[in-house]
Legacy VTK file of the C-alpha trace (Angstrom):
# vtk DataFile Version 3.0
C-alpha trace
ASCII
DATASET POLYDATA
POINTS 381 float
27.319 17.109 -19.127
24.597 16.101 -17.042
21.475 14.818 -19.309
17.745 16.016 -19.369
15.748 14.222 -17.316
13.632 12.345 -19.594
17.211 11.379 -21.046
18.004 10.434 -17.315
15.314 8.408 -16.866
15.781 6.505 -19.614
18.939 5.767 -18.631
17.948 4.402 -15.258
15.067 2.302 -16.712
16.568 -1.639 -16.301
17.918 -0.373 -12.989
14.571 0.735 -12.443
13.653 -2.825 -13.345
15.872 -4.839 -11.802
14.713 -3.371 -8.598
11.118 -3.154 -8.977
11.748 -7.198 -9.531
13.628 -7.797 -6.218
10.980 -5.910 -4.291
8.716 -7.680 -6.513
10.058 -10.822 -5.686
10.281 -10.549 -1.847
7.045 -9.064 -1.216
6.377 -8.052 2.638
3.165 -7.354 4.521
2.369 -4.144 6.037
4.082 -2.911 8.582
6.731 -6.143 8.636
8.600 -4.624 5.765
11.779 -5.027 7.233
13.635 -6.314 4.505
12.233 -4.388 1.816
13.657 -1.409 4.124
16.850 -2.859 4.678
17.504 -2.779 0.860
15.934 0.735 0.077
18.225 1.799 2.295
21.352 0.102 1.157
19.893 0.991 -2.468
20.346 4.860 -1.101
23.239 4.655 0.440
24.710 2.933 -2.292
24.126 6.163 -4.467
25.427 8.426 -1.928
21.886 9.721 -0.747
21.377 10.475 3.060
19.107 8.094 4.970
16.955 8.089 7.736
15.303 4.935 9.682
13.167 4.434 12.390
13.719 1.912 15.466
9.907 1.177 16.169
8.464 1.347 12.062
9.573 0.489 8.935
10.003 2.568 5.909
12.768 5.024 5.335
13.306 8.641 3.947
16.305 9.462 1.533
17.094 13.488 2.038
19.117 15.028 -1.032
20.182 18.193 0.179
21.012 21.174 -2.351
24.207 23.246 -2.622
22.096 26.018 -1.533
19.067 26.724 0.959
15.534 26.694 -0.122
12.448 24.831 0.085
11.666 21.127 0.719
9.804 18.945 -1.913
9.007 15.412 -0.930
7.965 12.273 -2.919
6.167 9.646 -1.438
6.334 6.000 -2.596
4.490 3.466 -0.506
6.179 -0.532 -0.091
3.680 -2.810 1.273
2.576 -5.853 -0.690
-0.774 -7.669 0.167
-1.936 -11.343 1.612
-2.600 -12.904 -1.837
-1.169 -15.666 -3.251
0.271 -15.081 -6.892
-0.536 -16.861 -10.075
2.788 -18.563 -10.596
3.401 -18.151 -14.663
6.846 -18.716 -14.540
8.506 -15.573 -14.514
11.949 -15.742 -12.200
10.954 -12.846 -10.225
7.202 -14.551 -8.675
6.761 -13.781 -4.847
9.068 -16.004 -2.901
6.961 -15.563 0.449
3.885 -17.824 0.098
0.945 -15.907 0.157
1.686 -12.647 0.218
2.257 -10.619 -3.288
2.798 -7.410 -4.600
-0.498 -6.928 -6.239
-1.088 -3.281 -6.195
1.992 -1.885 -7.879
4.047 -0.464 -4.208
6.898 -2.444 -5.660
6.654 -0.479 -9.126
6.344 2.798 -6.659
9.630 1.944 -4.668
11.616 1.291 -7.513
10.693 4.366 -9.585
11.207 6.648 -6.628
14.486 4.816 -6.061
15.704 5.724 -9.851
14.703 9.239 -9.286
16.763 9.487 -6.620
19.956 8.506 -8.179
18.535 11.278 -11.173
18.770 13.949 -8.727
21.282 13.085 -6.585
23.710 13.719 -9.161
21.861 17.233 -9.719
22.629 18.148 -5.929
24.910 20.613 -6.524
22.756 22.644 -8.317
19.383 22.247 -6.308
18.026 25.007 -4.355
16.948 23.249 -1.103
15.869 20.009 0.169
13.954 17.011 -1.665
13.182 14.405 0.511
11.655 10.571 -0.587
9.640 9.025 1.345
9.132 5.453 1.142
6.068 4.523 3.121
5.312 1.845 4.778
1.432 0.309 5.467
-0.128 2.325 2.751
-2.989 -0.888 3.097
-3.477 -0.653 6.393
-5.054 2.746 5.127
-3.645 5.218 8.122
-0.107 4.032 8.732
0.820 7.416 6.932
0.255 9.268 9.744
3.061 7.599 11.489
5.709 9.138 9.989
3.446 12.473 10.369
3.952 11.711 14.105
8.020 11.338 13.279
7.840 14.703 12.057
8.844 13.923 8.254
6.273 16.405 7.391
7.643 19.144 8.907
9.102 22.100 6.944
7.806 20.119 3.426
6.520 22.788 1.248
5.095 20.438 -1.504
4.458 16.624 -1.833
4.260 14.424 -4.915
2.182 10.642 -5.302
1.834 8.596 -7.931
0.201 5.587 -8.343
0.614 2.724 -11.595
-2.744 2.714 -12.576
-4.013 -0.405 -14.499
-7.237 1.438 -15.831
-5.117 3.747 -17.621
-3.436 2.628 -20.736
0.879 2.538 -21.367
2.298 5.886 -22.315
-0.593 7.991 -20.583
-0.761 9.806 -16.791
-3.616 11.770 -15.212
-3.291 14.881 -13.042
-6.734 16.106 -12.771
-7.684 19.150 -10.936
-9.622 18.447 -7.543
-10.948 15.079 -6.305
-9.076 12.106 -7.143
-9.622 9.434 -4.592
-12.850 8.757 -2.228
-12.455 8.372 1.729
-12.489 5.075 3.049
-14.572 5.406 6.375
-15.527 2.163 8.234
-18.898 1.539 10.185
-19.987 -1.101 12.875
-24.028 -1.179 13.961
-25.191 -3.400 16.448
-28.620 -4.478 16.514
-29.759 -5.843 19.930
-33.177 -6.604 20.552
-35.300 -10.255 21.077
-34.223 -13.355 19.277
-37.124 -13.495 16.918
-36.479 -10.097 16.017
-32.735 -9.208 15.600
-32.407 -10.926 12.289
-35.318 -9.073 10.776
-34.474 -5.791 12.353
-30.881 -6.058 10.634
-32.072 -6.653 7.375
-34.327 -3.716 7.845
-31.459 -1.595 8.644
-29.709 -2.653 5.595
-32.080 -1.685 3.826
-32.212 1.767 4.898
-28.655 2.072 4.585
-28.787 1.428 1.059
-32.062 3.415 0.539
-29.935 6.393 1.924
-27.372 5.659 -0.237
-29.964 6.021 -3.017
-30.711 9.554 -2.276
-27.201 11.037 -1.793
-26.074 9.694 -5.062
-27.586 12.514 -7.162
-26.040 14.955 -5.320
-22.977 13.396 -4.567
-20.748 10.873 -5.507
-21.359 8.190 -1.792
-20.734 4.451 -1.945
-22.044 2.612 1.113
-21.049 -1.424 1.137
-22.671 -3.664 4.047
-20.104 -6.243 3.827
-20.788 -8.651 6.715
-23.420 -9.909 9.320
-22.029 -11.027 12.239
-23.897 -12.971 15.440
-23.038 -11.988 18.462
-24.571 -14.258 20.800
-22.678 -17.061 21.539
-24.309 -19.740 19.601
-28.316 -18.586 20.133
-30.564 -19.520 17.321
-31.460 -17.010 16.347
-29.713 -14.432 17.940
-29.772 -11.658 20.261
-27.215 -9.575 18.859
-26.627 -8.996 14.957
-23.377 -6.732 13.812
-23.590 -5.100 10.634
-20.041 -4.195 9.371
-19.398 -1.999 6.272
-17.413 0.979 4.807
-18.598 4.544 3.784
-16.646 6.329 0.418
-17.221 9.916 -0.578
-15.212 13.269 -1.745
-17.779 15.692 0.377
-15.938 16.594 3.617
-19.760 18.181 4.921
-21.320 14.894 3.751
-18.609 12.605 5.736
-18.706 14.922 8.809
-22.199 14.098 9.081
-22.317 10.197 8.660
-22.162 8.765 11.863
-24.797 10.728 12.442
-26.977 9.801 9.874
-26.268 6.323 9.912
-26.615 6.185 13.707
-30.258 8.072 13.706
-31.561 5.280 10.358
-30.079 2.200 12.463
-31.592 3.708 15.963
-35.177 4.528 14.190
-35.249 1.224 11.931
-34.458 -0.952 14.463
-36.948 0.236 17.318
-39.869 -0.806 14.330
-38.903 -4.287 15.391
-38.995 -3.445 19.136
-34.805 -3.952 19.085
-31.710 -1.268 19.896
-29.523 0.010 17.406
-25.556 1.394 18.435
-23.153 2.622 15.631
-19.954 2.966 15.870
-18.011 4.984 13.097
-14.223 4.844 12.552
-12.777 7.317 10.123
-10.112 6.329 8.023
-7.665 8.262 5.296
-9.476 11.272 3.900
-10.835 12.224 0.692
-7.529 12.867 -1.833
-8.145 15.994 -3.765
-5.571 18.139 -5.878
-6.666 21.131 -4.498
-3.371 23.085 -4.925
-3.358 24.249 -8.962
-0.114 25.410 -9.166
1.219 22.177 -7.868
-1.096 20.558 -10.195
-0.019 22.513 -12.883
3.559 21.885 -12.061
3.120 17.947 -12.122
1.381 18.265 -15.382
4.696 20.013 -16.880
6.563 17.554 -15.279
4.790 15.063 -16.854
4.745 16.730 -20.426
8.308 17.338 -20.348
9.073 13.248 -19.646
6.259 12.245 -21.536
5.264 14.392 -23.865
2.392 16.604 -24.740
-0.164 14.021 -25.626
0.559 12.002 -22.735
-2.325 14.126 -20.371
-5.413 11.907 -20.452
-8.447 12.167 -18.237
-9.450 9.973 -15.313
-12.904 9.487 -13.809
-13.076 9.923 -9.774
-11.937 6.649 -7.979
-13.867 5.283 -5.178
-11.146 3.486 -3.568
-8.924 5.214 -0.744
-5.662 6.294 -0.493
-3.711 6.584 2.579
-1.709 9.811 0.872
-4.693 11.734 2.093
-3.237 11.895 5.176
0.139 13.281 4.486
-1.861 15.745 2.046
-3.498 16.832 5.281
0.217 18.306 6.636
1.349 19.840 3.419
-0.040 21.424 0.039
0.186 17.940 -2.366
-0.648 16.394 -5.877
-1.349 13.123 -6.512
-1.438 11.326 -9.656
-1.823 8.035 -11.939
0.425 6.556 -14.538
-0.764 4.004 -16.848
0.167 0.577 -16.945
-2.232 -1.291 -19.025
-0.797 -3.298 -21.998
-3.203 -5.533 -23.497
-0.215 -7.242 -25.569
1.810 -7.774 -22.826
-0.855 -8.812 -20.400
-1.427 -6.439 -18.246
-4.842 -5.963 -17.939
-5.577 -7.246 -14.778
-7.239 -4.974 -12.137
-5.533 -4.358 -8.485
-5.354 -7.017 -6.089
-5.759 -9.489 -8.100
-3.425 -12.992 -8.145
-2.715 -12.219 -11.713
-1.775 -8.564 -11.533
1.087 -7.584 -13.987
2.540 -4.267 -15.194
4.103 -2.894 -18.054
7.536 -2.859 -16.907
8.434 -0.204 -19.647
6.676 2.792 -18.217
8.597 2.522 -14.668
11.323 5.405 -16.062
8.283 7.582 -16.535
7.009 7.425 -13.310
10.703 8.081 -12.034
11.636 11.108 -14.432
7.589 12.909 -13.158
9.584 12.332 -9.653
12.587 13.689 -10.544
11.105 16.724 -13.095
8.457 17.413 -10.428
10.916 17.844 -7.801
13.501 20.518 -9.613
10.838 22.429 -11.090
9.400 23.099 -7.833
12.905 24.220 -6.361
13.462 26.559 -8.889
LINES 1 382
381 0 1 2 3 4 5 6 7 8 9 10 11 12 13 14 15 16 17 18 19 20 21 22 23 24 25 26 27 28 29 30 31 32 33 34 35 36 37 38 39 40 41 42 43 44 45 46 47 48 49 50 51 52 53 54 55 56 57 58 59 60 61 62 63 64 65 66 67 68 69 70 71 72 73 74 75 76 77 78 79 80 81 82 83 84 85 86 87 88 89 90 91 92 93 94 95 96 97 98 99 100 101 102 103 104 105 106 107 108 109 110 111 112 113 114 115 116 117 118 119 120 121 122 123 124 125 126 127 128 129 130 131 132 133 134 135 136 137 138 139 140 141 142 143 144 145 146 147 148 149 150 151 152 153 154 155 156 157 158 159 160 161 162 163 164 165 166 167 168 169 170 171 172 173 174 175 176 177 178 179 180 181 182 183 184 185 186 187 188 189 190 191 192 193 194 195 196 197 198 199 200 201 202 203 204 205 206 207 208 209 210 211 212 213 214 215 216 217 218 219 220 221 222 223 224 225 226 227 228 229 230 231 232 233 234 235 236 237 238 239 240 241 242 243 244 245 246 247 248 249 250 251 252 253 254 255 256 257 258 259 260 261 262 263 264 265 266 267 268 269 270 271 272 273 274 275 276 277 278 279 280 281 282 283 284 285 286 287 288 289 290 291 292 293 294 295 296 297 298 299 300 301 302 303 304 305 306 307 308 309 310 311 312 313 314 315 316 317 318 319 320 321 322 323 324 325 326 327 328 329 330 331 332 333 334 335 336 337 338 339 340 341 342 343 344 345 346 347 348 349 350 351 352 353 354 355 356 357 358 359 360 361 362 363 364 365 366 367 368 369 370 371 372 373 374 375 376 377 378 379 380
C-alpha cells in the first residue's frame, strides 16, 4: 500500500537528513560543484530515477517518467554554497572545505528535493506524465539559471515549483503569497571623469542624487538603490581623474526597471557636468523580479502545502528585496515560488542568511520534500 505523502515524507525525513549533512558538510562554490553533482547523481540513480548531466556545467536533472503521457512538472533545487568561513561549534557535519559554507540553505534545498524524488519515484506507475528535478547549479552567481535554459531543460515544462528555507519565517509555517515575492537584483557602474580637483566632489554629488531619486520612487514603489563602492581609476593620482561608483538597483516594477539605466544615466550625466566633469553609466541586468503570477499554480502549492502541513500552516510574508535567480527559469515557464520556515529560537536557528553562524531546523526538511512531491502529483492529475 503505498502511503500518503505527508506519511511519505515523514518517512524519508533522517534520509532527508543525512543528506542535507553530507552536502552540508562538503560545501562547493558556484559553478565548481562537481562533487556535490557527482553524489546527487549517484543519490538518483541509486533510487532508480533517470539522470541527466552536462559535460561543460554542473548540476543535474532527475526525470521520473509516468506510466502514461501527460504534462511535465519540474522542481528546482539550487546547490551552491558561498565563500564564508563557518563558525565551527562542533557539530560532525561543519564544512570540511575551508572557507566556503553552506550558508543560505541550497544544501537543505538538495536534500529535500532528493527525498521527494524517492516519494514519487515509487508513485511512477501511476503518474500521468513527466516530473522532472532540477538541481541547479550557481543560483549565487544570480544568472547561472539560464544555463540550463540554454540546455533546453525548460522545454515542454508546463509548471515549475521553488522553495526556499526561509529563516524569517518560523518552524512549522510556509508562505505562498499571490504576486511579487522577490525584488530584481540589477547592477550599475557610473564613471565620473572630469579634473582632479573635481572628480571626488562630483561623485559624491552623484550619490547623492542617486539616493535622492531613490527617495521619490519609494512612495510609489517598492526601489532599493545601494552605492556600495568608490573606486579610483587613475593609477595612483591624488586626487583622481576618474571615480567609479558601483552599486545595485532592486524593484518588483518591470516599467520602473526598464527605465533605470536611463534615469540613472541622465542624474549621473546632469550632476556631474555641475562640477565641470563627464558622467558614463553602465547598467547590467541581472535575474528578474520573482512574482507568482500564475493563481492556479499558486493555489495548487498552497494545497500542497495544507495537505503536508496542515491548514494553519499558511502564514504571510512581506516582499523580499533580495534576488532570486528562479526568476529566470520563471521567465520560460508558468512557476510558483515559495518559503518554508526554519527559524527555531530553541534550537538556534535564528541566524539570518549568509551568515558564519547560519543553522536550520533540521526537522522541517520532510516538509519541504512532501510540498515537492504533493505539488508535483496534484498538478499531473
Amino acid at each position: 500500500m503505498t502511503l500518503p505523502v505527508k506519511e511519505a515524507a515523514l518517512r524519508e525525513q533522517d534520509y532527508i537528513v543525512e543528506q542535507r549533512r553530507w552536502l552540508h558538510a562538503h560545501p562547493e562554490l558556484s559553478c565548481q560543484e562537481k562533487e556535490t553533482t557527482a553524489h546527487i547523481a549517484a543519490e538518483l540513480e541509486k533510487c532508480g530515477v533517470e539522470v541527466q548531466t552536462f559535460d561543460d556545467i554542473t548540476g543535474a536533472i532527475g526525470i521520473i517518467r509516468g506510466a502514461a503521457p501527460g504534462k511535465t512538472v519540474m522542481l528546482r533545487a539550487d546547490i551552491d554554497a558561498l565563500p564564508i568561513t563557518e563558525k565551527d561549534d562542533g557539530r560532525p557535519y561543519v564544512s570540511c572545505n575551508p572557507g566556503v559554507m553552506h550558508a543560505c540553505g541550497h544544501d537543505c534545498h538538495a536534500a529535500m528535493l532528493l527525498g521527494a524524488a524517492r516519494i514519487l519515484n515509487e508513485r511512477r506507475d501511476a503518474l500521468r506524465g513527466t516530473v522532472k528535478l532540477l538541481f541547479q547549479m550557481g543560483e549565487e552567481k544570480g544568472v547561472e539559471s539560464r544555463r540550463y535554459v540554454e540546455k533546453g531543460a525548460l522545454e515542454g515544462v508546463d509548471a515549475l515549483l521553488g522553495l526556499h528555507v526561509w529563516s524569517q519565517l518560523p518552524s512549522g509555517k510556509v508562505n505562498f503569497s499571490d504576486g511579487p515575492r522577490m525584488a530584481c537584483s540589477d547592477r550599475f557602474i557610473i564613471t565620473v571623469r572630469g579634473a582632479e580637483d573635481a572628480t571626488v566632489t562630483a561623485a559624491a554629488a552623484v550619490v547623492l542624487a542617486l539616493q535622492q531619486f531613490a527617495a521619490r520612487e519609494i512612495p510609489h514603489s517598492p526601489f532599493v538603490l545601494t552605492v556600495g563602492k568608490l573606486n579610483s581609476l587613475a593609477g595612483g593620482a591624488d586626487p583622481p581623474a576618474q571615480v567609479e561608483i558601483v552599486g545595485t538597483a532592486r524593484t518588483f516594477d518591470r516599467a520602473l526597471r526598464a527605465r533605470l539605466p536611463q534615469i540613472l544615466g541622465q542624474t549621473a550625466a546632469g550632476t556631474a557636468q555641475v562640477y565641470g566633469c563627464t558622467a558614463g553609466c553602465e547598467y547590467r541586468f541581472g535575474p528578474s523580479a520573482v512574482i507568482n503570477e500564475h493563481s492556479m499554480l499558486n493555489e495548487l502549492a498552497r494545497g500542497a502545502a495544507r495537505n503536508v502541513m496542515g491548514e494553519d500552516a499558511l502564514v504571510p510574508l512581506a516582499l523580499q528585496m533580495g534576488g532570486e535567480d528562479f526568476a529566470i527559469l520563471a521567465e520560460n515557464a508558468p512557476a510558483v515560488f515559495g518559503f518554508l520556515g526554519i527559524r527555531n529560537e530553541a534550537k538556534g536557528s535564528t541566524s539570518p542568511h549568509h551568515s558564519p553562524d547560519f543553522r536550520v531546523d533540521e526537522d522541517v526538511l520532510h516538509w519541504g520534500a512532501g510540498i515537492y512531491a504533493q505539488f508535483a502529483l496534484d498538478f499531473l492529475k
